[in-house]
Each structure stands twice: as C-alpha cells, then as structure tokens.
C-alpha positions in Angstrom: 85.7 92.3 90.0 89.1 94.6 90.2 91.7 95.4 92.1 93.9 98.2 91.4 97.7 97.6 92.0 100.0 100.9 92.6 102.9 101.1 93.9 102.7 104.5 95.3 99.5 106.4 96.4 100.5 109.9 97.2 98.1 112.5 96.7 96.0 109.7 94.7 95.0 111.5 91.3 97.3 109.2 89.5 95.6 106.1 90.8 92.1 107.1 90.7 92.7 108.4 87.0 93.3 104.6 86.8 90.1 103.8 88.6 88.1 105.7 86.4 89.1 104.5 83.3 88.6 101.0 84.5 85.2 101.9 86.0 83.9 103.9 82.8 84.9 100.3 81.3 82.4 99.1 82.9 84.4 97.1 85.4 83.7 96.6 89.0 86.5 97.9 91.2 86.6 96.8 95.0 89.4 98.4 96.2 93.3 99.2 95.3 95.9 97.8 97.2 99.6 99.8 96.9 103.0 98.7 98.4 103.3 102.3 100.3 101.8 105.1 100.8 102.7 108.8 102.7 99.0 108.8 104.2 98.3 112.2 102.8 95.3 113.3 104.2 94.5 115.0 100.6 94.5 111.2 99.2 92.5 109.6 102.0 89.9 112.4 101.3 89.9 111.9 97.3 89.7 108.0 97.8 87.1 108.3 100.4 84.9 110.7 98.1 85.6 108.0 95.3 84.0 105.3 97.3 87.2 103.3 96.8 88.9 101.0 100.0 92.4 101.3 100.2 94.8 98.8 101.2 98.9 99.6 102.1 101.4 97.2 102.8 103.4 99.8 104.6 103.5 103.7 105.4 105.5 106.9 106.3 104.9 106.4 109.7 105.9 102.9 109.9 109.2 103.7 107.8 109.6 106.7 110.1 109.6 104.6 113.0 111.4 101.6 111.8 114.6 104.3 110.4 114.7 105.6 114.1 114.4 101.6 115.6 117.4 101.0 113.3 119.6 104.1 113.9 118.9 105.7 110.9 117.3 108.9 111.9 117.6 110.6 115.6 113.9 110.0 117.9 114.5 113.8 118.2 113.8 113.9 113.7 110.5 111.9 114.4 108.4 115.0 115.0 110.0 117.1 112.0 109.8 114.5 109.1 106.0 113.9 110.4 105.8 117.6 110.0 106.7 116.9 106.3 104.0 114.6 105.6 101.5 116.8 107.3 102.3 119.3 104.4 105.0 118.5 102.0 104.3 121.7 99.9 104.8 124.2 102.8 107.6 122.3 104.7 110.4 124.3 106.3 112.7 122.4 108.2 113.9 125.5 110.2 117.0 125.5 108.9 
C-alpha cells in the first residue's frame, strides 16, 4: 500500500502523473496526502475522476483567514483573493 507525499496540489496533473507511474508499477495507492493545497475545483475534479482520496494539512482558505486574523490582509481583501482561487487564470483585481 502507498501514499503519495506532495507538497503542493494545485491543479493536480503533477501529482497524479506521480500516481500513475506508481500505479502502472503495479503498486496500490490509497490516497496522497500534501502539506497545502489552493482547493482548485479543476484538481478536486481530476482526483475525484482518478479515484484517488486526498488529504491537506492546510488550504487557501484557511491561510486567507488566518492572514486577515493576524492583520495581514484587510476582511475587506477576503472576497477578492477568494476570487483568485476561484479562477487564477482570468483574475482581474479591478485595478
């Protein structure tokens, strides 16, 4: 049995290129686990389809909130960087 260790998962094509090579080795994979991840719908999707469980130890969202809880970033900047991660490639900050 296998775990898959990333430290990233962003749109996930890096880390299930990892996951089939170790599957077409004949090896059985149970899940991946990753120290963060943006939560990119496109990745949940291309895990999901892969049959693979994923597991992360933290998230935008959680960094997002803990920036504002610390001063970092404005409450009023929550709702534009989530825009981001909605969809990075077509993000316009208004400015």
């Amino acid at each position: 049995k296998t775990v898959i260790i990333e430290d990233l998962i962003s749109t996930g094509k890096s880390s299930l290129q990892v996951v089939d090579v170790v599957r077409k080795a004949e090896l059985d994979v149970i899940g991946m686990v990753s120290i963060f991840t943006y939560g990119f719908d496109a990745a949940d999707l291309a895990c999901k389809e892969a049959s693979l469980k994923t597991v992360s130890l933290t998230n935008y969202a959680s960094m997002i909130e803990l920036a504002i809880e610390k001063g970092l970033v404005g409450q009023e900047d929550q709702q534009t960087l989530m825009n981001w991660r909605v969809d990075p490639a077509n993000w316009n900050p208004g400015i």
